[in-house]
TORKOL-803645 format. One line per 8 residues: number of its first residue (from 1); for each residue x, y, z of N, C-alpha, C. Coordinates in Angstrom, 3 decimals, decimal comma. Last residue first. Layout:
N
NUM> X:Y:Z:X:Y:Z:X:Y:Z | ...
This chain:
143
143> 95,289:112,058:73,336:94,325:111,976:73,236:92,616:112,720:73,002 | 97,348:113,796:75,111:97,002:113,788:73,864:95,986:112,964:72,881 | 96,562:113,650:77,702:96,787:114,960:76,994:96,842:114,811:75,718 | 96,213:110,990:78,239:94,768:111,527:78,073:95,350:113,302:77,347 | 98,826:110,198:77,601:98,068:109,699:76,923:96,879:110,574:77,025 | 99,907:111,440:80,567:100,211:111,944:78,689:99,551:111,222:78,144 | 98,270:110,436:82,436:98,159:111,322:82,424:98,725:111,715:80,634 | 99,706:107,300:81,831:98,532:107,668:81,871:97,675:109,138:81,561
135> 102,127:107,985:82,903:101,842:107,449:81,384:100,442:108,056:81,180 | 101,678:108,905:85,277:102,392:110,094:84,355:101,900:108,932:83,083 | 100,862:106,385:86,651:99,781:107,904:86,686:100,151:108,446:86,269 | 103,015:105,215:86,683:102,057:104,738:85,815:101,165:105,600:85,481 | 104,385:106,638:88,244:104,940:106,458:86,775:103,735:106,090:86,129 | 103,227:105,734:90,492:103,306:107,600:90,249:104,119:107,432:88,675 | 103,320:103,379:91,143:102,019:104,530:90,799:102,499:105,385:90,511 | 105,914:101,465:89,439:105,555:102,201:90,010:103,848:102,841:89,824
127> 105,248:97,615:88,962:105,764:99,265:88,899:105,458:100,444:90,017 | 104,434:95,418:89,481:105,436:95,754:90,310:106,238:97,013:89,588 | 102,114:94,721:87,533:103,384:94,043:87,419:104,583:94,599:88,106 | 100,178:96,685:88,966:100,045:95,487:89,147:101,245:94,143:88,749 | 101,455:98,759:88,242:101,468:98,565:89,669:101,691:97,069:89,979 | 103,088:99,586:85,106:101,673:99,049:86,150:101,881:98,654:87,530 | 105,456:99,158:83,288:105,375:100,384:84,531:103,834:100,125:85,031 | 105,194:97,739:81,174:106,426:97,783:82,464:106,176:98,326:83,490
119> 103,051:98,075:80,383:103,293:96,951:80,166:104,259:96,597:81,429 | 103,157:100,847:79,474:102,595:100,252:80,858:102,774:98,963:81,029 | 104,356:101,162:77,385:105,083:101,451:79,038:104,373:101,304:79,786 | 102,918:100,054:75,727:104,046:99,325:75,885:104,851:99,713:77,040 | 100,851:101,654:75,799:100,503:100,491:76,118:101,648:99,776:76,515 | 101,486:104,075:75,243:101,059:103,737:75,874:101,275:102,270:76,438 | 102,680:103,483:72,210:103,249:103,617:73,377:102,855:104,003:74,566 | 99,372:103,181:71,031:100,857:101,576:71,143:101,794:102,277:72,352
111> 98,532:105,370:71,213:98,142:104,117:72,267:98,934:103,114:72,363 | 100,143:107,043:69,750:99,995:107,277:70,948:99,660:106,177:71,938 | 99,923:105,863:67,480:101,452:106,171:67,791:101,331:106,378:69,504 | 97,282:106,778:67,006:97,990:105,248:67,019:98,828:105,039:67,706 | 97,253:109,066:66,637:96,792:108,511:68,085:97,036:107,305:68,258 | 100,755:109,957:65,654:99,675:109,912:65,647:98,561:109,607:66,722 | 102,909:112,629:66,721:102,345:111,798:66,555:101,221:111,255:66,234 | 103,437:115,688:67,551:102,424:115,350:66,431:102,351:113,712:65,286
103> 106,911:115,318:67,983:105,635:116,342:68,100:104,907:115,641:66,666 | 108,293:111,699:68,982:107,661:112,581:68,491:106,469:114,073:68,318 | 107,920:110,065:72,348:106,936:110,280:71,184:107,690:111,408:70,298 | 107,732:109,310:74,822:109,144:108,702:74,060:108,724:108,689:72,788 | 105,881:109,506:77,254:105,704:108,664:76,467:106,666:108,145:75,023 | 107,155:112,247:77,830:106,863:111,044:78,758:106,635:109,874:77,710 | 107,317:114,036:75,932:108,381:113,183:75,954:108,545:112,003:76,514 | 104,646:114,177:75,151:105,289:113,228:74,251:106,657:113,047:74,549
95> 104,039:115,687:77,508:103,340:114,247:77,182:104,283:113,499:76,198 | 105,319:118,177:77,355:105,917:117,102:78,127:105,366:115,619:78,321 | 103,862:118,859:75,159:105,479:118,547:75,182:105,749:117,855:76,296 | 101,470:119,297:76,187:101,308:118,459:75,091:103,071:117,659:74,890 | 101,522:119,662:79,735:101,603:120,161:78,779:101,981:119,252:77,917 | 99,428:118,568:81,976:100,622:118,022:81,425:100,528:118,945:79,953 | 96,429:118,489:83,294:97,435:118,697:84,104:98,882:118,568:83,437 | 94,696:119,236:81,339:95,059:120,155:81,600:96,228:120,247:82,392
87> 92,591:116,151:82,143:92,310:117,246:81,058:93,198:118,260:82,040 | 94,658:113,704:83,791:92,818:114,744:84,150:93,437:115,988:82,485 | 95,366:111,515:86,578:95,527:112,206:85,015:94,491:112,898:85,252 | 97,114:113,466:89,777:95,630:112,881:88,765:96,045:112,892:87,760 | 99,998:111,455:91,047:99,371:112,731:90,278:98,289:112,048:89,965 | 100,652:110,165:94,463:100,726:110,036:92,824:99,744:111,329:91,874 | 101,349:112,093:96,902:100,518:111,062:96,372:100,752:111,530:94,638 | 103,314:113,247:98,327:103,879:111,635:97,897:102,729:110,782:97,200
79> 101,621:114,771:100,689:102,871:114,715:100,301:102,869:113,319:99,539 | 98,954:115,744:101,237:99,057:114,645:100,267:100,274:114,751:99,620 | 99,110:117,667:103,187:99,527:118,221:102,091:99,498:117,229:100,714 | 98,123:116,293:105,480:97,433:117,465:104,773:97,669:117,680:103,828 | 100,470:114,579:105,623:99,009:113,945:104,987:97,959:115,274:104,624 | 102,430:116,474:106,493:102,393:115,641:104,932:101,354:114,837:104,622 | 100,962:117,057:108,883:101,316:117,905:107,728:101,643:117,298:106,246 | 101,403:114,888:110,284:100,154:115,361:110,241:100,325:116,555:108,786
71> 104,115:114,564:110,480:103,646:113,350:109,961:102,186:113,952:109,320 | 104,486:116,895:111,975:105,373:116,372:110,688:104,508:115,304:109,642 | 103,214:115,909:114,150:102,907:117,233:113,598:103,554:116,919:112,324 | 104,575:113,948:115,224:103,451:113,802:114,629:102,879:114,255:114,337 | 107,260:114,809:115,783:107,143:113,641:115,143:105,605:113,355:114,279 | 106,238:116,790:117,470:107,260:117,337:115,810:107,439:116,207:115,034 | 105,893:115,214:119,914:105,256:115,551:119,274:105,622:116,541:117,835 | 108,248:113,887:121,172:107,045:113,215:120,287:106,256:113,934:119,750
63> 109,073:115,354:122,667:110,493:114,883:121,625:109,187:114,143:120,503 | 107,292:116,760:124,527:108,108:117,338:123,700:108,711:116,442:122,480 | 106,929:113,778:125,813:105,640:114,365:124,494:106,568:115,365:124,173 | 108,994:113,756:127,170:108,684:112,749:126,356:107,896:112,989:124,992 | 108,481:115,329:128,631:109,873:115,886:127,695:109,746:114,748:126,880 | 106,595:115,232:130,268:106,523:116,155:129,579:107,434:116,040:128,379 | 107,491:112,479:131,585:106,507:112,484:130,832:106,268:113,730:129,810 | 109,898:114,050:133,469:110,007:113,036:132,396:108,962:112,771:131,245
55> 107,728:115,147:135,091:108,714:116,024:134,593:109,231:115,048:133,141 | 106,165:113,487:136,357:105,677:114,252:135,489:106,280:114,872:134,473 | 106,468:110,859:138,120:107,364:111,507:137,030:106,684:112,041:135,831 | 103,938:109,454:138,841:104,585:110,390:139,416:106,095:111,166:139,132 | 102,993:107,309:137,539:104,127:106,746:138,550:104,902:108,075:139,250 | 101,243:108,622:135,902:100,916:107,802:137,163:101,991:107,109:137,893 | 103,395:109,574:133,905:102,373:110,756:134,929:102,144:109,988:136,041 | 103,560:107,176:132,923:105,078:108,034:133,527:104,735:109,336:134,666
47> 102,134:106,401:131,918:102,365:105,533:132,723:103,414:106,591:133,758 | 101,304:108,322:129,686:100,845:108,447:130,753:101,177:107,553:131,891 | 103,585:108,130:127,869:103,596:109,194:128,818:102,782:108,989:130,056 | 103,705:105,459:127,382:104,464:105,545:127,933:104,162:106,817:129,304 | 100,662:106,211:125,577:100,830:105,109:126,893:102,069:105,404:127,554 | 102,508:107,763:123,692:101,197:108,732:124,517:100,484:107,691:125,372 | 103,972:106,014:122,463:104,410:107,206:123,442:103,382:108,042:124,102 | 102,450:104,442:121,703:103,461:103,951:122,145:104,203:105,075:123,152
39> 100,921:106,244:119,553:100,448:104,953:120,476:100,904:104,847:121,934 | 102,826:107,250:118,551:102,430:108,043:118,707:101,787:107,086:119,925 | 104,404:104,588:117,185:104,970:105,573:117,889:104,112:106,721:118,616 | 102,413:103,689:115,555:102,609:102,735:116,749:103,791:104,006:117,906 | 101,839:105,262:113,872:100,797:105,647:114,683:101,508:104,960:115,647 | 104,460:105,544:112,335:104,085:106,890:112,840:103,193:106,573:114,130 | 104,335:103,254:111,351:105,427:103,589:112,615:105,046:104,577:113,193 | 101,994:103,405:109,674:102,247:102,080:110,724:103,209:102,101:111,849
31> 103,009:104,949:107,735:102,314:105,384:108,316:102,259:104,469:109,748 | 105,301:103,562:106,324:105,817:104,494:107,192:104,775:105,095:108,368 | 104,058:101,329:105,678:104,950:101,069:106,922:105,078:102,324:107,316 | 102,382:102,802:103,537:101,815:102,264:104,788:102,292:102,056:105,613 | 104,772:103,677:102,049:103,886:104,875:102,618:103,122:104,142:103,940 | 105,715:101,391:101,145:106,818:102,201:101,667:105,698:103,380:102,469 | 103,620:98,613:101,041:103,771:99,497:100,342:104,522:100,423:101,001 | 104,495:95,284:102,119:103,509:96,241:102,137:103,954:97,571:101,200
23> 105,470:93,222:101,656:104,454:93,242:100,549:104,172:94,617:100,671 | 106,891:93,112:104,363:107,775:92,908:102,902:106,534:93,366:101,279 | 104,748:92,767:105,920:105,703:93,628:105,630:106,604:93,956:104,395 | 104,044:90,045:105,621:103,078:91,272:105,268:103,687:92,397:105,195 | 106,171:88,883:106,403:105,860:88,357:105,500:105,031:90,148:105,133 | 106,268:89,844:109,184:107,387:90,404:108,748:107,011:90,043:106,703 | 103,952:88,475:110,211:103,682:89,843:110,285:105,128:90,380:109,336 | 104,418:85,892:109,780:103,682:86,517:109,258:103,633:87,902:108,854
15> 106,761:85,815:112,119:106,813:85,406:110,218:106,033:86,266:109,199 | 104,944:86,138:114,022:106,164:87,447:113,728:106,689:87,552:111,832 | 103,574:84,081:113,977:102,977:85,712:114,043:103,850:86,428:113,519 | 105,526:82,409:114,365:104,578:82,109:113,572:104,003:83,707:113,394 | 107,057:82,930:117,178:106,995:83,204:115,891:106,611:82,969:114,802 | 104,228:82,290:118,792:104,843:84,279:118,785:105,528:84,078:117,243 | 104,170:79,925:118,400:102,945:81,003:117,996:103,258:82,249:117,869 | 106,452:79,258:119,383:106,098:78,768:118,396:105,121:79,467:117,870
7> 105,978:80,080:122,415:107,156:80,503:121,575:107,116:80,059:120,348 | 104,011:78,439:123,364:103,558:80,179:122,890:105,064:79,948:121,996 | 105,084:75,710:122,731:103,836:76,436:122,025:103,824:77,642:122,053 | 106,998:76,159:125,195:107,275:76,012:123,678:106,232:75,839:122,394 | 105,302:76,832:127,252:105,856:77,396:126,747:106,780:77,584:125,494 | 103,812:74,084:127,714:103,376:75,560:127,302:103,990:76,691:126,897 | 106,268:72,737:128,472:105,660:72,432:127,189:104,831:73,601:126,682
C-alpha cells in the first residue's frame, strides 16, 4: 500500500514539474539542463574518484567541461538577451520600417502603430521579448 502512495506522489510531482515546464521560458530550461548536468556530472565524477576509477572520472570532466565553458560564455556575452530601447540604438529608417510606417509619419501615426503591434506582440499575450523590445525601441526613436 506504501508503495502505491509514493508512486502516486512521484507522479503527481512529475505532472507538476512537466506542467511548469511547458510554461517555462526556452532560456530557463536551457539554463536548468546546463546546471543539472554540471550538478550531475561533478557528483558522478566524484563518486567515480572514491570508487577508485580516477582515470574514468577525468574523461568525464573532459567531455563536461566545453559543456559549461560554452554555457559560461553565452551568459558573459548576454547571448539571446532581448535589445534595450534607449535614445540611439535604431536608426530613424529602420524604426519606421519596424513599425510598418511611412518616412515622416506623424506621432499619431506613430503611437497608433505602436500600439497595434503590441497588441500582438507583448509577452504578456504570448509574444515575443525581443519583438516587443524592437516595437518599443522604434517608437522611442521616433518619438
Amino acid at each position: 500500500m506504501i508503495m502505491l502512495v509514493l508512486g502516486a506522489g512521484a507522479l503527481l510531482v512529475m505532472m507538476g514539474a512537466l506542467g511548469m515546464f511547458s510554461r517555462a521560458q526556452v532560456a530557463t530550461v536551457k539554463s536548468f539542463g546546463v546546471w543539472t548536468a554540471g550538478i550531475g556530472g561533478l557528483l558522478l565524477a566524484g563518486m567515480l574518484f572514491l570508487t577508485g576509477r580516477g582515470a574514468v572520472a577525468v574523461s568525464a570532466l573532459v567531455v563536461l567541461g566545453p559543456l559549461l565553458w560554452s554555457w559560461r560564455g553565452e551568459r558573459a556575452g548576454k547571448a539571446g538577451e532581448a535589445p534595450r530601447a534607449g535614445k540611439g540604438g535604431m536608426s530613424r529608417e529602420d524604426a519606421y520600417a519596424v513599425l510598418g510606417l511611412k518616412q515622416g509619419a506623424s506621432r499619431a501615426e506613430v503611437v497608433e502603430a505602436h500600439r497595434r503591434l503590441m497588441r500582438a506582440a507583448h509577452p504578456d499575450q504570448g509574444g515575443s521579448d525581443w519583438l516587443a523590445a524592437r516595437i518599443n525601441q522604434a517608437r522611442d526613436a521616433l518619438v
